[in-house]
C-alpha positions as CSV (number, residue, x, y, z in Angstrom):
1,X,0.0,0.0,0.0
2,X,0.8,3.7,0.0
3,X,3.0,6.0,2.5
4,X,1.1,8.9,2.9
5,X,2.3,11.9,4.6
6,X,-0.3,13.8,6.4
7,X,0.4,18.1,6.9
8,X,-2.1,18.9,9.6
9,X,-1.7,21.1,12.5
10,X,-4.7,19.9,14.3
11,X,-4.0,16.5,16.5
12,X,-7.5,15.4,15.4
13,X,-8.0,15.0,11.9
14,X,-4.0,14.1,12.1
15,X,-5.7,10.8,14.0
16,X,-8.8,10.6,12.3
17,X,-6.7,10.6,9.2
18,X,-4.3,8.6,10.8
19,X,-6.8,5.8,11.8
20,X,-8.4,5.6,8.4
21,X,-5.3,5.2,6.2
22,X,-3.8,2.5,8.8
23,X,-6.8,0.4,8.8
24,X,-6.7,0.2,5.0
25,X,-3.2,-0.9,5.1
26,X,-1.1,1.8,4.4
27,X,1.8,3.9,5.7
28,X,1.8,6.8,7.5
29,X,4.0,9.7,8.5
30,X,2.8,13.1,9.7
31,X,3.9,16.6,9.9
32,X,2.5,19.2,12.3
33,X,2.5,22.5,10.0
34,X,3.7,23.2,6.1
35,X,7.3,23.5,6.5
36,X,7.6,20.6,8.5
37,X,5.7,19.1,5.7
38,X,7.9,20.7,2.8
39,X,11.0,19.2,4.4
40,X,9.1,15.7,5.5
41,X,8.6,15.4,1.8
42,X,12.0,16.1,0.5
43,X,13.5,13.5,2.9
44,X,11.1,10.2,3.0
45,X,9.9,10.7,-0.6
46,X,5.7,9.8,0.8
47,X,3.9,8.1,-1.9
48,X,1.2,10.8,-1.6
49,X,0.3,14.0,0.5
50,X,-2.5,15.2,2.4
51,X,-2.3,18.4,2.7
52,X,-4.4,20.7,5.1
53,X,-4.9,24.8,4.1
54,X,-4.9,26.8,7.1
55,X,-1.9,26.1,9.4
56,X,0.0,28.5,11.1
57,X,3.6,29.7,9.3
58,X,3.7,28.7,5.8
59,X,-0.1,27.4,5.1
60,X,-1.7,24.6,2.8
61,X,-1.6,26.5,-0.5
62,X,2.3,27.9,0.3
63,X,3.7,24.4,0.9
64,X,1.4,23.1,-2.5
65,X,3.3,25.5,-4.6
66,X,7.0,25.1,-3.1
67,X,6.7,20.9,-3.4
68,X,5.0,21.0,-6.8
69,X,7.7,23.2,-8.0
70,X,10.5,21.4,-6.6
71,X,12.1,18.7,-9.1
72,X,12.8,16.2,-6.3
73,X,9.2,16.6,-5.1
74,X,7.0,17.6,-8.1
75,X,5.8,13.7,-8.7
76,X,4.1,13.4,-5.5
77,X,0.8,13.4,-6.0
78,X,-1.4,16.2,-3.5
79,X,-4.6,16.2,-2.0
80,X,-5.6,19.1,-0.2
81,X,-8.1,18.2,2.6
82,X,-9.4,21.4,4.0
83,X,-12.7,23.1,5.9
84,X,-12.4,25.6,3.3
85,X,-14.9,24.4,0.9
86,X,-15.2,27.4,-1.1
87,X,-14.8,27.1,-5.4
88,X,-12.3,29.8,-5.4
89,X,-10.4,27.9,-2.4
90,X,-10.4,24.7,-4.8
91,X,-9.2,26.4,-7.9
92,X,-6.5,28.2,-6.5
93,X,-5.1,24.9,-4.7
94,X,-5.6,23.0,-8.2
95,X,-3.6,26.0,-9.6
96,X,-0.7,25.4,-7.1
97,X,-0.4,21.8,-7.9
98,X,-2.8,19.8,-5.7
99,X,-4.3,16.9,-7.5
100,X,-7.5,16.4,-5.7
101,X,-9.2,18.6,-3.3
102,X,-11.6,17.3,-0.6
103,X,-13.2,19.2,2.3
104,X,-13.5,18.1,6.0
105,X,-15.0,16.3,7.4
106,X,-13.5,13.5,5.0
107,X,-15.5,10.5,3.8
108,X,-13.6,7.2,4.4
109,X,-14.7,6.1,0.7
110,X,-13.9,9.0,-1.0
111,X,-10.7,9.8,0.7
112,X,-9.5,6.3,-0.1
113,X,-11.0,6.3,-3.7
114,X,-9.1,9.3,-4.2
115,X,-5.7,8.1,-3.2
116,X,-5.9,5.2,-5.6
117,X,-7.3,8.0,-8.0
118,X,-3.8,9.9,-7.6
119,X,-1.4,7.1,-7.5
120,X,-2.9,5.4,-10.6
């Protein structure tokens, strides 16, 4: 299955997520805000990201941009999973380089359907 590397400053949907990904077999590693994340990435190469918006420092849509842009990062696949549900919220992370775009709180089908979705 996948490692999937979770950027989430809340403790909650970190576990939530956490629990969900587990259960279906794969991999996880977390990072507790966006730069954490950027430099999680770099170093244990995750097979895919979820990636939360607002976090404190460099946020969601920030870290989207610098991985996506990076050549030793730009083939990870991202999923932004965020509260902020709004359409201009979802364009602008599709325009920084997520792949998928989900809103909290996530559905355990849809989040796993679109992993596979990402990876394939």
């Amino acid at each position: 299955m996948a490692r999937v590397l979770i950027v989430d400053d809340s403790p909650t949907e970190t576990h939530k997520l956490t629990t969900i990904l587990e259960k279906n077999g794969h991999a996880v590693i977390t990072a507790p805000n966006g730069e954490n994340g950027v430099d999680v990435a770099r170093e244990q190469r995750p097979d895919v990201i979820l990636m939360d918006i607002v976090m404190p420092g460099l946020n969601g849509f920030q870290a989207t941009r610098q991985l996506s842009k990076n050549g030793e990062t730009s083939g990870i696949p991202i999923v932004i999973v965020t509260t902020k549900d709004q359409d201009t919220d979802r364009v602008w992370g599709m325009r920084q380089g997520a792949r998928a775009y989900l809103t909290k709180p996530v559905d355990e089908s849809k989040l796993l359907g679109t992993i596979e979705e990402v990876l394939a």
